[in-house]
Structure formats: C-alpha cells, structure tokens
C-alpha positions in Angstrom: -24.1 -130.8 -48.5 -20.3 -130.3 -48.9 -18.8 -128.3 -50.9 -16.3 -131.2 -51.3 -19.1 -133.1 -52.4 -20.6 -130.8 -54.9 -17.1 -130.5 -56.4 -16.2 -133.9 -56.8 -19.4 -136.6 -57.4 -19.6 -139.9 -55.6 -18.8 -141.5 -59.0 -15.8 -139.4 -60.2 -12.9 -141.9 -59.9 -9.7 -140.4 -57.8 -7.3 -141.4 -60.6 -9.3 -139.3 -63.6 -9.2 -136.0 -61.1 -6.9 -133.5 -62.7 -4.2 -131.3 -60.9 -7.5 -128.5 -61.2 -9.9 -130.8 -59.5 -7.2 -131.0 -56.9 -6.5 -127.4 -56.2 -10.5 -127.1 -56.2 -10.6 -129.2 -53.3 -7.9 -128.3 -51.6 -9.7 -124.8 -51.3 -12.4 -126.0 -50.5 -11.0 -127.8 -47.4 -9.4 -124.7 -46.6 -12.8 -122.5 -47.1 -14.2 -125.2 -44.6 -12.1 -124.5 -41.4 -13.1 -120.4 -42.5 -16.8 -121.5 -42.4 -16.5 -123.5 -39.5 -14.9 -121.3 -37.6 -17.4 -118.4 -38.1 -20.6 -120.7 -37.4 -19.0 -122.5 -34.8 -19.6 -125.7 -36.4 -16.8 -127.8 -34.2 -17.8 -131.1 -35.3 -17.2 -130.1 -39.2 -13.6 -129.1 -38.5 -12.7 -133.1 -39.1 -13.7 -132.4 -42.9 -10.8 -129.7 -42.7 -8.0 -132.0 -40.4 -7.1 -135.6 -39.7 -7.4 -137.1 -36.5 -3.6 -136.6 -36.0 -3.3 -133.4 -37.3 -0.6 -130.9 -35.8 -1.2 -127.5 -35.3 1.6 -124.9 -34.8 0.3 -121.3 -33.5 3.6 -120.0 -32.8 2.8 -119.0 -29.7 1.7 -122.7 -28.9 1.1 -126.1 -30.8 -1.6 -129.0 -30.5 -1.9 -132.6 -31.3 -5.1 -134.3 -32.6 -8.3 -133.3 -34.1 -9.5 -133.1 -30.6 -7.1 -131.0 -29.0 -7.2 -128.7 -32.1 -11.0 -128.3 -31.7 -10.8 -127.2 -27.7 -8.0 -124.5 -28.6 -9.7 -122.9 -31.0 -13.3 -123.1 -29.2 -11.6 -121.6 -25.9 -11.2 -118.5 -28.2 -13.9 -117.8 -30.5 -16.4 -119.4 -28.1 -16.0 -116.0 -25.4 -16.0 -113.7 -28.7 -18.9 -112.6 -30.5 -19.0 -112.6 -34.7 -16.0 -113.2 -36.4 -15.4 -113.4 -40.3 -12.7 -115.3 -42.0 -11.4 -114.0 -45.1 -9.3 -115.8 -47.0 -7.6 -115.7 -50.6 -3.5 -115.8 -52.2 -4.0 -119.9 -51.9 -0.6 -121.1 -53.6 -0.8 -124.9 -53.7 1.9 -127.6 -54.4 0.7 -131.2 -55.8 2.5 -134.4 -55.2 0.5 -137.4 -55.8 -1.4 -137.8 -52.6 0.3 -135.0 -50.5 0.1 -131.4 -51.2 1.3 -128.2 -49.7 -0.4 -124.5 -49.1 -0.3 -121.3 -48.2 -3.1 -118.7 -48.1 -3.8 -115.3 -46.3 -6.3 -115.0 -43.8 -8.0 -111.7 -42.3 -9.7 -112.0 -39.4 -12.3 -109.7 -37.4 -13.7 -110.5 -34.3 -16.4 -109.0 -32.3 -16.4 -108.7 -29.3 -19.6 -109.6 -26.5 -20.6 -108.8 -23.3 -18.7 -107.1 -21.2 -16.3 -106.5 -24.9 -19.7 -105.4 -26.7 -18.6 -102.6 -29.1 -15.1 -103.9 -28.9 -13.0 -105.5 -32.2 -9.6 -107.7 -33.0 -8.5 -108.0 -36.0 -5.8 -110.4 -37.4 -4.0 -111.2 -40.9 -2.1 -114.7 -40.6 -0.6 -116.7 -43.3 -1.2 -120.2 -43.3 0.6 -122.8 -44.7 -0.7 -126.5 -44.3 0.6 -130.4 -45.6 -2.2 -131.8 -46.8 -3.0 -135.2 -47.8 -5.9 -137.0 -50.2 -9.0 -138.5 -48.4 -11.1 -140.2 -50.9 -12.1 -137.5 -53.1 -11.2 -134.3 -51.0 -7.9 -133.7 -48.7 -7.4 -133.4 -45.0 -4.6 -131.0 -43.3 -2.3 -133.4 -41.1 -0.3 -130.2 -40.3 -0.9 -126.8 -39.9 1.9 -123.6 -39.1 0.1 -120.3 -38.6 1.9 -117.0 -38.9 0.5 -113.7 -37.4 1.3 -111.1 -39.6 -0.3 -107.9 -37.9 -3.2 -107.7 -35.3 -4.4 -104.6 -33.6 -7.4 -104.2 -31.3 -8.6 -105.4 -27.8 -7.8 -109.1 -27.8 -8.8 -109.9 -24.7 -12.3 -110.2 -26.7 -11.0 -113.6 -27.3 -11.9 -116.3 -25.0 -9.0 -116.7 -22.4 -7.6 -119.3 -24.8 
C-alpha cells in the first residue's frame, strides 16, 4: 500500500486535513519518486507527477508523465544500484497548491562493463505541487546539480 494511503484514510475528509497532514503528504510524494527511482518502479512515478507535469534538468526539460518516465529510465536503466537520499524538505502551503524544496544525494552503481565503478550527485529540488484527492501530485519540477564527481558515463546514455 501507499504511503499516501497509510497517511491519510479513505474516510479522512480533504477539508479536516491540517497544514501537518499536508506537509506529511507532500513528503511522502516526494519519498515516492526516491523509492521509485531506486526499484525501478516506472509505473508508480504517476503517484509522484501529473500527467502534464514539467520537468526542468537544467541541462534539458521534458513534458508529460510519459516523457518524464523515458528520461529518467534511459539513465538509471544502463546503471546498476542507486540510492536516493533525501531530507531539508522546506514546503510552502496555499490552499490546493504548494511549493518545495529538498536535497537529494544520489549514488549510483555502476554494471557491466562500469562494474566497480560509482557517480555520485547532490541536487536540490524544488517542485509546484498541487492536491489530488488526499495526497499531491508535482506538475513542475526544476532540478539543480549541486556537485557530482565520479564516472558518469555509468549512467545510461540518457
């Protein structure tokens, strides 16, 4: 079950949640796309983004839950392990809109021809966020790279 779910009960009405029960889920979306990420669970990534969502890289930006989901599989699907850490979430409410920003460390492991080989990466990402049902959905995403060192090309060729 989701997290989501255990957080906030089918029968917990939206308009008794407090500005807690809000920043609990908004987390917990954001814990999501970590998890995902690190099982490779692609199809899970729409409890983390709309179906419209915008991503900005830096480097590069997609449109749609779709397009979101190849990007990031063209890179973690040619790496090995990888482990998302993230923590520092600062969170804005607004009714049905909210904003973050958390930290993320990243190592990556490489495989194959990369065996033995790591990446690591700290980004800071800061999302718009808006309520679905009980839990919230990213419609836009802007990651920053603060620092990476190692052998990327571990990644996939992106």
């Amino acid at each position: 079950p989701s997290l989501r779910r255990s957080i906030h009960p089918p029968n917990r009405r939206r308009d008794t949640m407090s500005a807690a029960d809000d920043r609990f889920a908004i987390i917990a979306t954001l814990d999501c796309y970590a998890e995902c990420l690190d099982t490779r669970d692609w199809p899970k990534l729409a409890e983390v983004f709309t179906a419209d969502a915008e991503v900005d890289w830096g480097e590069w930006r997609q449109q749609g839950l779709a397009e979101v989901t190849t990007s990031i599989r063209s890179y973690l699907d040619g790496c090995g392990p990888s482990q998302h850490l993230l923590g520092n979430y600062r969170i804005e409410l607004d009714g049905d809109t909210a904003s973050s920003r958390h930290y993320c460390r990243v190592m990556h492991m490489g495989k194959g021809e990369h065996e033995g080989k790591t990446y690591e990466t700290w980004i800071e990402y800061a999302d718009q966020l808006v309520r679905n049902g009980d839990g919230w959905l990213s419609r836009h995403r802007h990651a920053r790279a603060i620092m990476d060192q190692g052998d990327r090309s571990l990644l996939g060729p992106g």
